[in-house]
C-alpha positions as CSV (number, residue, x, y, z in Angstrom):
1,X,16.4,-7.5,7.4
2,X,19.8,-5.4,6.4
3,X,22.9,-7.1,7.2
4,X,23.8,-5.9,10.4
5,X,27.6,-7.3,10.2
6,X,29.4,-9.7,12.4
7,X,30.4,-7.2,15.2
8,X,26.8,-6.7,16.9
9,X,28.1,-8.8,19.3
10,X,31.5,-7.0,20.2
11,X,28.7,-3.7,20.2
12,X,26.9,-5.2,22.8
13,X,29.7,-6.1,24.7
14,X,31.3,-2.7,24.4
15,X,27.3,-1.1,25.4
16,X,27.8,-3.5,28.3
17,X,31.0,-1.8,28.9
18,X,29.4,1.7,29.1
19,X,30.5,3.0,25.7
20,X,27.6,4.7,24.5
21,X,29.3,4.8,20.8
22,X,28.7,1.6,20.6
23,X,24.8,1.5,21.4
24,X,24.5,4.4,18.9
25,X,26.1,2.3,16.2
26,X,23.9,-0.8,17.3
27,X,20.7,1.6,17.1
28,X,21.8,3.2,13.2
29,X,22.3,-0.2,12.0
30,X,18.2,-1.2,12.9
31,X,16.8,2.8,12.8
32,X,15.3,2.3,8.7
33,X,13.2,-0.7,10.0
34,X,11.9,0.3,13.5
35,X,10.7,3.5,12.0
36,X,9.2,1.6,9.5
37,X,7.9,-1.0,11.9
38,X,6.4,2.1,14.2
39,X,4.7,3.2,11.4
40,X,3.1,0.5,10.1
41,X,2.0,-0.8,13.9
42,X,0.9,2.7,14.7
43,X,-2.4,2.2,12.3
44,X,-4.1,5.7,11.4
45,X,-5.3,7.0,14.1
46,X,-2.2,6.9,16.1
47,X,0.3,8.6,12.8
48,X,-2.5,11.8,13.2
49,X,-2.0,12.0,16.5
50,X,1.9,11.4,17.3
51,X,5.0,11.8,15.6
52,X,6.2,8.6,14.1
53,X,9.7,10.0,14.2
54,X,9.1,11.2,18.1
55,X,8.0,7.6,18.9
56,X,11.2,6.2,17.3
57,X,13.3,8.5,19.5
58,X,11.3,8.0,22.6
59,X,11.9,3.7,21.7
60,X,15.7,4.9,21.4
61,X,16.1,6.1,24.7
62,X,14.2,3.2,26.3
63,X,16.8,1.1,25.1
64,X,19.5,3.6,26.6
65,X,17.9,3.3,29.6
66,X,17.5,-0.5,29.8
67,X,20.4,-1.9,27.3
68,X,22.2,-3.2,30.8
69,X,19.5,-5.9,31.2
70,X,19.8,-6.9,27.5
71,X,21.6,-10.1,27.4
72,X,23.3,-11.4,23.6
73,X,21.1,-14.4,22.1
74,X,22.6,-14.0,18.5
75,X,21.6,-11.3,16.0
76,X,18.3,-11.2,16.0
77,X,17.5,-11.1,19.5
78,X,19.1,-7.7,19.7
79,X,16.2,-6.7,16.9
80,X,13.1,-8.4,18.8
81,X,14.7,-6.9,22.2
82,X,14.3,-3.0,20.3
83,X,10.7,-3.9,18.3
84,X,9.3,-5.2,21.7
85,X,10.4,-2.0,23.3
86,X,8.6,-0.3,20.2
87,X,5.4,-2.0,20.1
88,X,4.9,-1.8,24.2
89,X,5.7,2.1,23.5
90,X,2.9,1.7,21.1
91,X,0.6,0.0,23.0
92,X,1.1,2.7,26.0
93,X,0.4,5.5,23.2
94,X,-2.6,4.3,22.1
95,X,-3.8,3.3,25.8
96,X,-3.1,7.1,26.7
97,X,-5.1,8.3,23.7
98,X,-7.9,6.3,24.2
99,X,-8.2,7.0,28.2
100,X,-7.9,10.7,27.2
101,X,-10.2,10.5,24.1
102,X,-8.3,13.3,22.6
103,X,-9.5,14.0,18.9
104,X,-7.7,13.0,15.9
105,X,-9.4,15.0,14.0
106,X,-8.1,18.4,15.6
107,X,-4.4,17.4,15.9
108,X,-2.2,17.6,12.7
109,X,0.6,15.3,13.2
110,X,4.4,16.7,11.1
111,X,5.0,14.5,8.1
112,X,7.3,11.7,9.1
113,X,7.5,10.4,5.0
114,X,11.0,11.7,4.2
115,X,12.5,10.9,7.7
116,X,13.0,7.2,6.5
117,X,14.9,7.9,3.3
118,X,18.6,8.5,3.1
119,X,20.5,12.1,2.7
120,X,21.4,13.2,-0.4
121,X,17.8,13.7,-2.4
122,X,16.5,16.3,-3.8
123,X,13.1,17.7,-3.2
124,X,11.9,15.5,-5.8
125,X,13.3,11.9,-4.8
126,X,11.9,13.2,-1.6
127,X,8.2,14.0,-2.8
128,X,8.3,10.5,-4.3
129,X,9.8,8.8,-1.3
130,X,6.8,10.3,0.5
131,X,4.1,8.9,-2.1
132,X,5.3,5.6,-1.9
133,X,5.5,5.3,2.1
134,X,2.0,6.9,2.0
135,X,0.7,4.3,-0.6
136,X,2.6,1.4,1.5
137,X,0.6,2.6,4.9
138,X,-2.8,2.6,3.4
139,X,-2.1,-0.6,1.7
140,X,-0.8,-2.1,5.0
141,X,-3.5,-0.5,7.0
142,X,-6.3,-2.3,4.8
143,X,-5.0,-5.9,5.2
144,X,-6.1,-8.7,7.7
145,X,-4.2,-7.8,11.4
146,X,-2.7,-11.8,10.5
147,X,-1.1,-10.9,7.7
148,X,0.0,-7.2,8.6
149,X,1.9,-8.9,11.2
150,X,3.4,-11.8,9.2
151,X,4.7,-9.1,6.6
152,X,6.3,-7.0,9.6
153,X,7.6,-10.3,10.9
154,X,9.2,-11.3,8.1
155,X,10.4,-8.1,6.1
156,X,10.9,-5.7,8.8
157,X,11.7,-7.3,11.9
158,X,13.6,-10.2,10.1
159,X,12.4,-13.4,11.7
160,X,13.0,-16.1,10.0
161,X,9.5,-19.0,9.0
162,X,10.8,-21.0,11.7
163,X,10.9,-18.2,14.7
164,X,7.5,-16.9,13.1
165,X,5.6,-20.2,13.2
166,X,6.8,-20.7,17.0
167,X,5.6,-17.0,17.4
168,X,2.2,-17.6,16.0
169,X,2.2,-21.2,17.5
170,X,1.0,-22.4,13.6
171,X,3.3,-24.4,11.3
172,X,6.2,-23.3,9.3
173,X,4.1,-24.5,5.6
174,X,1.4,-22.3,7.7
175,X,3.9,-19.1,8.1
176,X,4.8,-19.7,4.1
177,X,1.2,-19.3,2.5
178,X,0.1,-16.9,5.0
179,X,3.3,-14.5,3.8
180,X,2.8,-15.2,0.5
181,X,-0.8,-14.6,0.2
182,X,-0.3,-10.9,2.1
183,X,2.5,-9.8,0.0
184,X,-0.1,-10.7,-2.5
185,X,-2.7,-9.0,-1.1
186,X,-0.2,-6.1,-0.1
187,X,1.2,-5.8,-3.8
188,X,-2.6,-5.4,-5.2
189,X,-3.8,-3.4,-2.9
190,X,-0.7,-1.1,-3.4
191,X,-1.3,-1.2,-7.3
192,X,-4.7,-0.1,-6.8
193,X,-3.8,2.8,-4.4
């Protein structure tokens, strides 16, 4: 999780407020991990047929919309507030497709690989940045759903063993081995491409 300072609070008051500086500050400070979060929850078939990227923005202006009925539980409830606005728009994405049974295989989805990585980089860095997300997908797309979401959990969304344990209703040893044997897992399967 990146530090996300000791004024989130005074943000949320000042969204409350109506200053919509301040929700665009909130949102830059958590963008780098929900698009990463949207990606990896999105799975295959979803990335070919929609705009990681487009998703993010479409999560963005959900919380716009419904940021008045957000109510300040400490730091990381701003960041589970945002991810479960991401994964429902991910869940209603994947319903649509699937009522529609529109074909994957027809659609060719824009590149979202250099969207996460910072101004500045040549063609080059970006190439690379692109590999490595690519490599990171597949990897995360060929572990066990249990430890996909542990990983996101913990390294993405930023909950802590304790908030992950009551999540998954298992013990906090439980939350320990299960993260530690898919980074693992995620790490070899990464190696191997």
């Amino acid at each position: 999780m990146r530090d996300v300072g000791p004024d989130s609070q005074h943000l949320v008051a000042a969204v409350h407020r109506g200053e919509a500086a301040a929700l665009d500050a909130l949102l830059r400070r958590h963008l780098p991990d929900l698009l990463v979060f949207v990606r990896a929850k999105s799975g295959p078939r979803l990335r070919a047929m929609e705009s990681c990227s487009d998703l993010v923005q479409t999560v963005c202006r959900e919380a716009l919309q419904s940021v008045e009925g957000y109510e300040w539980r400490g730091e990381g409830s701003f960041r589970r507030w945002l991810f479960t606005l991401a994964m429902n728009k991910l869940r209603n994405r994947a319903d649509y497709h699937a009522a529609e049974r529109r074909d994957a295989g027809r659609i060719v989805a824009g590149s979202d690989a250099v969207d996460a990585t910072p101004g500045g980089f040549g063609p080059s860095q970006h190439a690379i940045a692109g590999e490595v997300n690519a490599k990171f997908e597949q990897a995360l797309d060929r572990l066990d759903e249990d430890q996909r979401e542990v990983i996101l959990m913990a390294r993405v969304i930023g909950m802590s063993h304790a908030e992950i344990a009551a999540e998954l209703g298992i013990a906090e040893g439980a939350v320990r081995t299960r993260l530690s044997r898919a980074l693992a897992r995620l790490a070899t399967r990464m190696a191997a491409g």
